[in-house]
DSSP file (Angstrom, degrees, kcal/mol; ACC not computed):
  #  RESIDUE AA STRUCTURE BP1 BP2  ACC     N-H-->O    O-->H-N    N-H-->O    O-->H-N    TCO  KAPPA ALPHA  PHI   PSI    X-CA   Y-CA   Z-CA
    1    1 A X     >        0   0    0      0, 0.0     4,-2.2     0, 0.0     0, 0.0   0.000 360.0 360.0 360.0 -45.9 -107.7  -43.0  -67.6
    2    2 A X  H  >  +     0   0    0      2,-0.2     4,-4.1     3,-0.2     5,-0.3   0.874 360.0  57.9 -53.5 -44.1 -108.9  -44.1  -64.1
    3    3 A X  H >> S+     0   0    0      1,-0.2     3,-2.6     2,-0.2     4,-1.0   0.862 111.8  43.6 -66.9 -92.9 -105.0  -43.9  -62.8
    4    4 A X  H 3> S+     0   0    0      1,-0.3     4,-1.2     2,-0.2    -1,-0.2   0.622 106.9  55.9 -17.5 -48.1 -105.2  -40.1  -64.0
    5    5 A X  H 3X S+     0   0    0     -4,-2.2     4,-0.9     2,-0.1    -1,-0.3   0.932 112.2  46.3 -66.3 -25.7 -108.8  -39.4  -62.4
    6    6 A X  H XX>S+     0   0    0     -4,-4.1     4,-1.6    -3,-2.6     3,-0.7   0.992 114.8  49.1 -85.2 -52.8 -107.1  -40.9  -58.5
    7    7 A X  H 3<5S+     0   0    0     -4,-1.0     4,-0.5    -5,-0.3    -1,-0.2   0.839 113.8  47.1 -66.7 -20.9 -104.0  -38.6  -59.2
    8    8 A X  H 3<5S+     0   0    0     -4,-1.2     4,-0.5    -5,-0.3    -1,-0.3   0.941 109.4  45.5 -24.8 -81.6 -106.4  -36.1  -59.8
    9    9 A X  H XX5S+     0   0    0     -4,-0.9     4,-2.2    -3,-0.7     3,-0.9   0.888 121.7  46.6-100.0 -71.3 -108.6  -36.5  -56.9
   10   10 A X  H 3X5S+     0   0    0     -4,-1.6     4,-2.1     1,-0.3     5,-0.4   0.896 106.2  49.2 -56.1 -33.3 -105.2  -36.7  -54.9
   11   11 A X  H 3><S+     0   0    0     -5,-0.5     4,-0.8    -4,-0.5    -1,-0.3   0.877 118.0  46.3 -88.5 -27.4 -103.1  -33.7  -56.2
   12   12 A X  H <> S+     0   0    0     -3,-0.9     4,-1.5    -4,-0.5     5,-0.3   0.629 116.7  46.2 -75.1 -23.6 -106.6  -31.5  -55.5
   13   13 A X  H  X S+     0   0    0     -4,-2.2     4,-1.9     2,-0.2    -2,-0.2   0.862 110.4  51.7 -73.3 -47.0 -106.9  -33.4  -51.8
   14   14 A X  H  < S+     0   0    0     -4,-2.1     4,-0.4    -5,-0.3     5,-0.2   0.984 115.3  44.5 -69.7 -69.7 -103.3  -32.7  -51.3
   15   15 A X  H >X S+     0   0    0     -4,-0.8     4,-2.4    -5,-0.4     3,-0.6   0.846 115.1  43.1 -13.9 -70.8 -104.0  -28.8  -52.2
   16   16 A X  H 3X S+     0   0    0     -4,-1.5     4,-2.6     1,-0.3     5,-0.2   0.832 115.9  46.3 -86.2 -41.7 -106.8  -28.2  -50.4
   17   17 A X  H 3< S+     0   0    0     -4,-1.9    43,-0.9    -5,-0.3    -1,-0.3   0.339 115.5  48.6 -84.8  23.9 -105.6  -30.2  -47.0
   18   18 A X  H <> S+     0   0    0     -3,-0.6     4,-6.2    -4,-0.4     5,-0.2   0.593 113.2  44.5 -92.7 -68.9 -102.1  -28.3  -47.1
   19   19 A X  H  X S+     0   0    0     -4,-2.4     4,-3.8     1,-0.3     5,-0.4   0.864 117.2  51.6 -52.8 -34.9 -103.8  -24.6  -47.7
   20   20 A X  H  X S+     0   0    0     -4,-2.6     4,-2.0     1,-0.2    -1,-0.3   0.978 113.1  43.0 -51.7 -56.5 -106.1  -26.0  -44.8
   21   21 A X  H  > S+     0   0    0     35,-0.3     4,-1.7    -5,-0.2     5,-0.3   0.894 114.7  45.2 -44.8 -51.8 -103.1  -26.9  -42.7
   22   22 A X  H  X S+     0   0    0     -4,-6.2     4,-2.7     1,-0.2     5,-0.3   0.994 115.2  55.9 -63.6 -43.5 -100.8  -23.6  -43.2
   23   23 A X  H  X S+     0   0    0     -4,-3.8     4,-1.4    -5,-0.2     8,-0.4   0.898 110.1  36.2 -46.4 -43.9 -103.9  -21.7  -42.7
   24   24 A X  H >< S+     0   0    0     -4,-2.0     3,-0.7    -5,-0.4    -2,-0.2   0.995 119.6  50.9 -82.5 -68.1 -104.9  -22.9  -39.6
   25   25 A X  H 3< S+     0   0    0     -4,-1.7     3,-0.2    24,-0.2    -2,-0.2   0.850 119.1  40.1  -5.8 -78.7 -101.0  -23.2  -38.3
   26   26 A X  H 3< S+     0   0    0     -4,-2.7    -2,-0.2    -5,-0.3    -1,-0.2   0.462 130.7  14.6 -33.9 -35.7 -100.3  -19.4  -39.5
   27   27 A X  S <X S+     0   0    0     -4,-1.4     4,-1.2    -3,-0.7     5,-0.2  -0.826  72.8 160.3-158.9  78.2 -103.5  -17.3  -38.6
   28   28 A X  H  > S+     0   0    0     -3,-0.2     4,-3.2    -2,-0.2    -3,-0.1   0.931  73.7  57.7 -66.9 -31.1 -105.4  -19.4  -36.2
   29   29 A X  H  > S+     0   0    0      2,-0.2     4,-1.8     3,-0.1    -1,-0.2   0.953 110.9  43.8 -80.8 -43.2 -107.3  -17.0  -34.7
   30   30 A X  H >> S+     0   0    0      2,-0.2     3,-2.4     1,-0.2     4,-1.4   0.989 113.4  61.8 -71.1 -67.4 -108.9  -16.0  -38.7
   31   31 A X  H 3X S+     0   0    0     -4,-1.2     4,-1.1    -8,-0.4    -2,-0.2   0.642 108.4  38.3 -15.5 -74.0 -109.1  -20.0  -39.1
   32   32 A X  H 3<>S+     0   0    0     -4,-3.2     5,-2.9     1,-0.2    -1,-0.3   0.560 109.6  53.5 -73.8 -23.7 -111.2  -20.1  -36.7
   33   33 A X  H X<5S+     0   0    0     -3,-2.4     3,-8.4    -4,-1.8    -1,-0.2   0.967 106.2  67.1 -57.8 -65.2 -113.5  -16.7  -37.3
   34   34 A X  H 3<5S+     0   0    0     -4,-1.4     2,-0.8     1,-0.3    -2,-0.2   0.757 109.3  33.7 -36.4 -79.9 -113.9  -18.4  -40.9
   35   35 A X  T 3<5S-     0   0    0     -4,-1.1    -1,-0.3     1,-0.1    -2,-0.2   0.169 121.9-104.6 -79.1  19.0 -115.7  -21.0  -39.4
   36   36 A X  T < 5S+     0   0    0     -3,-8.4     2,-0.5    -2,-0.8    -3,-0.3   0.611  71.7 136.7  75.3   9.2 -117.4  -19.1  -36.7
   37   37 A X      < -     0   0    0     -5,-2.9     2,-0.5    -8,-0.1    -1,-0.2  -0.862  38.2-159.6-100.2 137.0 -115.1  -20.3  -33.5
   38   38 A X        -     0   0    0     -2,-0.5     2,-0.5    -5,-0.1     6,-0.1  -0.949  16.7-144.7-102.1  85.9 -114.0  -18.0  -31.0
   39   39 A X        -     0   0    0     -2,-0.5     6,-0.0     1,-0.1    -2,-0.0  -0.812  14.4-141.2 -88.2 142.3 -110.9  -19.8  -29.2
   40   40 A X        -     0   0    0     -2,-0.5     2,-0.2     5,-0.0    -1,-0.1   0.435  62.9 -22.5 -92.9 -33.5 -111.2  -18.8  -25.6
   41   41 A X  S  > S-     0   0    0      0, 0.0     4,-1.1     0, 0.0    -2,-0.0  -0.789  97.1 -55.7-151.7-137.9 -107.7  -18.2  -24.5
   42   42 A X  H  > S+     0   0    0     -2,-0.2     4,-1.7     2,-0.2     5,-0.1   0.746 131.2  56.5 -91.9  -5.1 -104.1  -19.3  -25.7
   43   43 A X  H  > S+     0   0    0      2,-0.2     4,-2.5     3,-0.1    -1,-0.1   0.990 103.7  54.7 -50.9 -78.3 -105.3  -23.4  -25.3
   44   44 A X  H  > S+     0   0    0      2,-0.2     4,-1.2     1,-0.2     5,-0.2   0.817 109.4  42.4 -16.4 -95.1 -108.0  -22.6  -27.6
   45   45 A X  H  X S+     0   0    0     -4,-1.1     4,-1.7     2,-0.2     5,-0.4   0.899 114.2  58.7 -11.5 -89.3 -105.3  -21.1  -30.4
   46   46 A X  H  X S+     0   0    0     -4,-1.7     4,-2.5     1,-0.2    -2,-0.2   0.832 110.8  41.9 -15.9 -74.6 -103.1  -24.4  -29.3
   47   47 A X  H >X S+     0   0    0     -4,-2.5     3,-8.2     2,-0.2     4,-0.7   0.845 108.0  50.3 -22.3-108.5 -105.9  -26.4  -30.4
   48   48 A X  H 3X>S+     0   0    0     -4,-1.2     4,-2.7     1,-0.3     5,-1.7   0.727 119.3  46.5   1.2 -69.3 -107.0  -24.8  -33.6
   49   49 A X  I 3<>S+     0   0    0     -4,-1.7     5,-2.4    -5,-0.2    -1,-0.3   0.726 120.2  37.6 -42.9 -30.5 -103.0  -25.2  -34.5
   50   50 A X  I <<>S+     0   0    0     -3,-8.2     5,-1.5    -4,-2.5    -2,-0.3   0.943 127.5  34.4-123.5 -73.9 -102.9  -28.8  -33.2
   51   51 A X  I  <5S+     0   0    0     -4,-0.7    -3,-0.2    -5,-0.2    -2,-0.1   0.880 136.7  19.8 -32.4 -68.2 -106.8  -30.0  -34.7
   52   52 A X  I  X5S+     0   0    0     -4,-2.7     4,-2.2     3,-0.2     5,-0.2   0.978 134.0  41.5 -88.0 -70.4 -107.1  -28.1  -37.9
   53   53 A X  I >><S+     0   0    0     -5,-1.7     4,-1.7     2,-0.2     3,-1.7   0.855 121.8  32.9 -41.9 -94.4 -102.9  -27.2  -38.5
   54   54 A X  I >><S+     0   0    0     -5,-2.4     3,-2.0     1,-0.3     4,-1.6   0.780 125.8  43.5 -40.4 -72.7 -101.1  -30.5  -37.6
   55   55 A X  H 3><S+     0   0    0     -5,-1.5     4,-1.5     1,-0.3    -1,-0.3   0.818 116.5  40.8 -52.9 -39.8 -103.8  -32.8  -38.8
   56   56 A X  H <X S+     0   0    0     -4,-2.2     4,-1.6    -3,-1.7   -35,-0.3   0.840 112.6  55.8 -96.9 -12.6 -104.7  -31.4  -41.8
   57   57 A X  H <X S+     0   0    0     -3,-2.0     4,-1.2    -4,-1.7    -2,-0.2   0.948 114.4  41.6 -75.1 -50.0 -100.8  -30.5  -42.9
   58   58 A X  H  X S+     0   0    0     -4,-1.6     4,-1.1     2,-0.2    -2,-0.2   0.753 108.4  63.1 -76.5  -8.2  -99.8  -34.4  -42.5
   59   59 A X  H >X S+     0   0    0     -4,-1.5     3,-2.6    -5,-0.4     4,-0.7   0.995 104.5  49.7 -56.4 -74.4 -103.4  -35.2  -44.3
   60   60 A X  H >X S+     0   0    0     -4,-1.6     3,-1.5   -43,-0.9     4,-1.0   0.723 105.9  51.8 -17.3 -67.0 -101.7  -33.4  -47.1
   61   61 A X  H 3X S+     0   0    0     -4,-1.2     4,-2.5     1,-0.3    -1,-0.3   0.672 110.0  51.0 -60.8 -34.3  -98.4  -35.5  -46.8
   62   62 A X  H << S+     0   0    0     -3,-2.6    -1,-0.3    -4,-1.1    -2,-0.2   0.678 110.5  49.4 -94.7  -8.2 -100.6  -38.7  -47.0
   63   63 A X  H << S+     0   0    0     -3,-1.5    -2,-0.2    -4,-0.7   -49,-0.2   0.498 119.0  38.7 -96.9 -18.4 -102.2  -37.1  -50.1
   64   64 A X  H >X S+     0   0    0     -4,-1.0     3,-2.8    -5,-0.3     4,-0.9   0.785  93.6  82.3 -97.8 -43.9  -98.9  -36.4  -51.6
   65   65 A X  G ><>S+     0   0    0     -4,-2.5     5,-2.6     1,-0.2     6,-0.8   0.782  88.8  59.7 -49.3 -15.9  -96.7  -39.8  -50.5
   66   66 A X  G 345S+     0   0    0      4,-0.2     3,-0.3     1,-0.2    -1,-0.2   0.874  95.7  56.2 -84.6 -18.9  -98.1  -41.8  -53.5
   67   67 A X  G <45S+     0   0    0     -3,-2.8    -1,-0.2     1,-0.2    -2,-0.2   0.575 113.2  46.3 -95.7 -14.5  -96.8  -39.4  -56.0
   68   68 A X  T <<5S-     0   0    0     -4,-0.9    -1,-0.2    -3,-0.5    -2,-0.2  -0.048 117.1-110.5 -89.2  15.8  -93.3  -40.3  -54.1
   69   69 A X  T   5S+     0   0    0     -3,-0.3    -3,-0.2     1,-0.1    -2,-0.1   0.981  89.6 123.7  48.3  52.5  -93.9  -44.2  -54.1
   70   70 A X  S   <S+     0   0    0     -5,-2.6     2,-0.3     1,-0.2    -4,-0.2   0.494  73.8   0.9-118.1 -15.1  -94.2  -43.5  -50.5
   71   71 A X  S    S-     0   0    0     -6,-0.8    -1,-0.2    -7,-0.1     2,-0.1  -0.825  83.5-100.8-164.3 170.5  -98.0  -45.0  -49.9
   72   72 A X        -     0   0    0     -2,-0.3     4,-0.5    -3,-0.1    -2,-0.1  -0.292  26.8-125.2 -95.4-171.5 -100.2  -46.7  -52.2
   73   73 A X  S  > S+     0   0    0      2,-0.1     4,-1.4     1,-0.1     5,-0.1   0.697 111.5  59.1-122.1   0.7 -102.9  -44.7  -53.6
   74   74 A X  H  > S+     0   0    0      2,-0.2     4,-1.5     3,-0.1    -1,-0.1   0.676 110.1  45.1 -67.5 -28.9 -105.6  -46.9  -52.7
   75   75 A X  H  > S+     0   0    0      2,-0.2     4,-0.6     1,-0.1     5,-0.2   0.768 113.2  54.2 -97.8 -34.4 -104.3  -46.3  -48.6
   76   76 A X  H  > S+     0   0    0     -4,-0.5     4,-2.9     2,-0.1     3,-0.3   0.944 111.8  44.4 -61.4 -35.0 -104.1  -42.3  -49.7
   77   77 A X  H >X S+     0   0    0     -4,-1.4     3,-1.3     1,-0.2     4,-1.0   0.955 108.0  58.4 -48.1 -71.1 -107.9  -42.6  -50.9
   78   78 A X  H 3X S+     0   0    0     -4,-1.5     4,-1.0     1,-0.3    -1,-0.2   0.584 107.7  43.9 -30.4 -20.0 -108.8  -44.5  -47.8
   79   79 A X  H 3X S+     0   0    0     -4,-0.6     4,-3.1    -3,-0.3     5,-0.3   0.854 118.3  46.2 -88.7 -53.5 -107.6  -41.6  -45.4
   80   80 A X  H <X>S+     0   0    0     -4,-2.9     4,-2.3    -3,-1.3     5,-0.5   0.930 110.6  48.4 -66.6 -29.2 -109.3  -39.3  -47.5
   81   81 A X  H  X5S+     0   0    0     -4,-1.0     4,-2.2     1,-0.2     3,-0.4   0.939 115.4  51.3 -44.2 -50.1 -112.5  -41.4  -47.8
   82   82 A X  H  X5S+     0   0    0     -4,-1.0     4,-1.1    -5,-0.2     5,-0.3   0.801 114.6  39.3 -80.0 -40.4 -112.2  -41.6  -43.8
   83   83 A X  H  <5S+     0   0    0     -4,-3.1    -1,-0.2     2,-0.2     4,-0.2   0.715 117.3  42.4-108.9   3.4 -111.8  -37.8  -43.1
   84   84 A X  H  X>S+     0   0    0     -4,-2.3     4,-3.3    -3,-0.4     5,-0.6   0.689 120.0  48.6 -97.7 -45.2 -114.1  -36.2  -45.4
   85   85 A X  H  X<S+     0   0    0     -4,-2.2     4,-2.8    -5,-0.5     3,-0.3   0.941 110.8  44.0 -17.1 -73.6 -116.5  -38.8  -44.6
   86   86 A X  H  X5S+     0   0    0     -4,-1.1     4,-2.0    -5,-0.3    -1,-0.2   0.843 120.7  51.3 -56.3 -44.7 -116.2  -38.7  -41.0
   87   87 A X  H  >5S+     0   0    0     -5,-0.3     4,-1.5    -4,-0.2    -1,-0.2   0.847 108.5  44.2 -56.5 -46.2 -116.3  -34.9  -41.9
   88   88 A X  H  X5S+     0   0    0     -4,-3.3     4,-1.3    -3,-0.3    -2,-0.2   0.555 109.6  61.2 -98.2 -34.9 -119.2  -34.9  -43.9
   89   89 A X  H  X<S+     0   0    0     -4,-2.8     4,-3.0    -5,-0.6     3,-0.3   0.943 103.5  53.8 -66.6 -49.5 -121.4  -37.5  -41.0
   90   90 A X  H  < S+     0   0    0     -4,-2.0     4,-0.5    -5,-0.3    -2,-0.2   0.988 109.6  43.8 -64.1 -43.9 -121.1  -35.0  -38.5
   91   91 A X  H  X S+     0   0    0     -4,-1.5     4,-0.8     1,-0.3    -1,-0.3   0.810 109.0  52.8 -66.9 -15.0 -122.5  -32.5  -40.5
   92   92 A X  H  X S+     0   0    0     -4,-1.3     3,-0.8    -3,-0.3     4,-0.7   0.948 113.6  47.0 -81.6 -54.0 -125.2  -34.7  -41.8
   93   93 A X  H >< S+     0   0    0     -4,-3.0     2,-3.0     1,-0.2     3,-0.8   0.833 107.6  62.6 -44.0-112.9 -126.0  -35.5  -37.6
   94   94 A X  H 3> S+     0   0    0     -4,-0.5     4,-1.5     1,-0.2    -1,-0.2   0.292  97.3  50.5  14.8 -50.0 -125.8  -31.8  -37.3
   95   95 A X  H >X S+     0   0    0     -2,-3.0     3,-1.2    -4,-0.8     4,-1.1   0.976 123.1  33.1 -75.2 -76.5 -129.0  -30.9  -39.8
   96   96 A X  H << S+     0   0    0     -3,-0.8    -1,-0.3    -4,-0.7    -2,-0.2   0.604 125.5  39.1 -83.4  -7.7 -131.2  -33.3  -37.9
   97   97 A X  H 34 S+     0   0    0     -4,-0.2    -1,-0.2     1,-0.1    -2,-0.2   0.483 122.1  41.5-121.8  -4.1 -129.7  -32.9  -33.9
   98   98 A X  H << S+     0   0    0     -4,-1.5     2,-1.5    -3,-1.2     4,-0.3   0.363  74.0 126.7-135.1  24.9 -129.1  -28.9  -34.1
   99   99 A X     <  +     0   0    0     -4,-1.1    -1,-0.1     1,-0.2    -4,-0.1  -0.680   2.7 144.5 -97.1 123.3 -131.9  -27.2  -35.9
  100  100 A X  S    S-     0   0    0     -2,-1.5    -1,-0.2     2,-0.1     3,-0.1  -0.116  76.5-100.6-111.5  40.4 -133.0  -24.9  -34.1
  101  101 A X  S    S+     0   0    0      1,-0.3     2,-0.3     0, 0.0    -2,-0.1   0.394  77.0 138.1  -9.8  34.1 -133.8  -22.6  -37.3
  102  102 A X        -     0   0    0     -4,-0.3    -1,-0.3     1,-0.0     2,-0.2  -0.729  58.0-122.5 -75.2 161.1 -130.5  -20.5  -36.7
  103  103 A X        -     0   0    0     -2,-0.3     2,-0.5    -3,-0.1    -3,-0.0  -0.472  20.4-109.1 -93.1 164.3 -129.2  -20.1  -40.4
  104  104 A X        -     0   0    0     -2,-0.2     5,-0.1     3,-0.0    -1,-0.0  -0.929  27.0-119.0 -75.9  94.5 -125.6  -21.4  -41.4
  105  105 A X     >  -     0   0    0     -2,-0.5     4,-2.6     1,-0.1     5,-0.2  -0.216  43.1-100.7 -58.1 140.7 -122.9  -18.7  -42.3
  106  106 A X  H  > S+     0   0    0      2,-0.2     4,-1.7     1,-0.2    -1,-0.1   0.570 113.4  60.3 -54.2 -11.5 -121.9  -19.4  -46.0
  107  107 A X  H  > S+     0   0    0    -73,-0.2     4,-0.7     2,-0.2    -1,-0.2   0.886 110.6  39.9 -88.9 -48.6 -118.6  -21.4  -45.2
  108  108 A X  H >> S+     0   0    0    -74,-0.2     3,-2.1     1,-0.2     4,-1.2   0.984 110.6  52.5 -79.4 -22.0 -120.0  -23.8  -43.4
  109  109 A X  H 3X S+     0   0    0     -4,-2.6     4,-1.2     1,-0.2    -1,-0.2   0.955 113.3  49.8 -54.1 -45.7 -123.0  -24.2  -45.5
  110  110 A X  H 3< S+     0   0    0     -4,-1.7     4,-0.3    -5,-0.2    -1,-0.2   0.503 102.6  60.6 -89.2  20.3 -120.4  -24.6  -48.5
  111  111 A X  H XX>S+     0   0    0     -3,-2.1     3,-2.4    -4,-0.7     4,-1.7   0.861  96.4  64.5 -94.3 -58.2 -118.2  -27.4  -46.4
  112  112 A X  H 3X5S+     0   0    0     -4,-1.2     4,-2.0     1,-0.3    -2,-0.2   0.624 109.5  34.8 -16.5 -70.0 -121.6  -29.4  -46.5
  113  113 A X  H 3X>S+     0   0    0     -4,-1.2     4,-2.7     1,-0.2     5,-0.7   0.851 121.7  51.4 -69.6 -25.5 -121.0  -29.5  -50.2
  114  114 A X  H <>5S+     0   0    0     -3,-2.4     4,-1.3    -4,-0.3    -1,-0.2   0.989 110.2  44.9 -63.2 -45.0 -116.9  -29.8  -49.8
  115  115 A X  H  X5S+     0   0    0     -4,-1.7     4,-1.3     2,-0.2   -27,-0.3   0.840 116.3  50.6 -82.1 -15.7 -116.8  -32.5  -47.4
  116  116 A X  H >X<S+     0   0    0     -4,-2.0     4,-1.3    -5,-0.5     3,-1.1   0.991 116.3  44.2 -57.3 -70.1 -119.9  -34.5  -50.0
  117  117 A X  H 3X5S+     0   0    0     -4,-2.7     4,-2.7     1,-0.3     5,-0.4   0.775 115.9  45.6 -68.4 -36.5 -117.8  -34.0  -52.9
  118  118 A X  H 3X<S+     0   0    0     -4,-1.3     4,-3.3    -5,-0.7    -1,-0.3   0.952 111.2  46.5 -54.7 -54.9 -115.0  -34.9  -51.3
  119  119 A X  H <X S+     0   0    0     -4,-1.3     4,-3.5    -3,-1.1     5,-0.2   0.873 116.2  53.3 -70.7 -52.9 -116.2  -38.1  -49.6
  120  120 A X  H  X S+     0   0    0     -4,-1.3     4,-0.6     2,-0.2    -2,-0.2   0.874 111.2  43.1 -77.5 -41.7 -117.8  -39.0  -53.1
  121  121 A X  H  X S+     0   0    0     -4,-2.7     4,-1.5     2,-0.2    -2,-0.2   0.815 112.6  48.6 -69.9 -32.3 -114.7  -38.5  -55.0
  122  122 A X  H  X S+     0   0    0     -4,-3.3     4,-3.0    -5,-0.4     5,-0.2   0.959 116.4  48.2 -41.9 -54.7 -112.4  -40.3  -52.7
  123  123 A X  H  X S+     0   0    0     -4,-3.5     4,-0.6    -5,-0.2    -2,-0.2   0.830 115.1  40.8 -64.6  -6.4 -114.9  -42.9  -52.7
  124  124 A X  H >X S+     0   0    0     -4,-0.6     4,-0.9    -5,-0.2     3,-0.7   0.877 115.0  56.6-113.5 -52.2 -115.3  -43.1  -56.7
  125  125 A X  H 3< S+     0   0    0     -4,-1.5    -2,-0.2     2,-0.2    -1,-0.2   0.834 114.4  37.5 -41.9 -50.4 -111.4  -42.7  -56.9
  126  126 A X  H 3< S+     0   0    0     -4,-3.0    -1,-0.2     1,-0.2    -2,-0.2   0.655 112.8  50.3 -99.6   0.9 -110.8  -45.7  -54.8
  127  127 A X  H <<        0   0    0     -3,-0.7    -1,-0.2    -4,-0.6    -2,-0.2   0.504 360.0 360.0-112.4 -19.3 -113.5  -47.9  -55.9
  128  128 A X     <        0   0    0     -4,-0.9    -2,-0.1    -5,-0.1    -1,-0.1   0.507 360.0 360.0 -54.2 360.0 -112.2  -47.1  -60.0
């Protein structure tokens, strides 16, 4: 049953960091509106492509290699532990180092809860 809940937790990580990746690769400029950034010229775009796209399409690939006896699935958690973590710190720094009482637009207010749930099922996944 535990081997089912990490293929799980991976085959929904794999999902969700692909659609992130194509998105962001494909429509940069709407990536970035979704999340309230404004890239500044054609760098900006580059960026967006290069941060959000590349990174988050081979995130995907590392979320996928176990299901090809390509990675373990303990070293696929561990990336995902590491980047929703990682994800999920800044925003937690965020709350206490940037209110200045502007409100949240509702996508980032629900990555708060994506990158928790995330971070907590990696971890829970990998600790099983």
């Amino acid at each position: 049953m535990l081997h089912v809940f990490s293929h799980l937790v991976l085959g929904v990580f794999a999902l969700f960091f692909l659609y992130t990746g194509i998105m962001s690769l494909w429509r940069p400029e709407q990536f970035a509106r979704a999340l309230s950034l404004q890239p500044a010229d054609r760098s900006g775009i580059v960026e967006i492509r290069a941060q959000y796209g590349g990174f988050f399409y081979v995130a995907a690939m590392t979320q996928f290699a176990p299901f090809f006896g390509i990675m373990t699935i303990q070293s696929a958690l561990m990336i995902s532990v590491v980047i929703f973590g990682g994800l999920f710190l800044g925003r937690i720094c965020a709350i206490f180092l940037d209110g200045d009482g502007q409100p949240l637009t509702p996508m980032i207010r629900s990555l708060f809860a994506v990158d928790g749930i995330g971070f907590a099922a990696a971890l829970s996944a990998m600790c099983l």
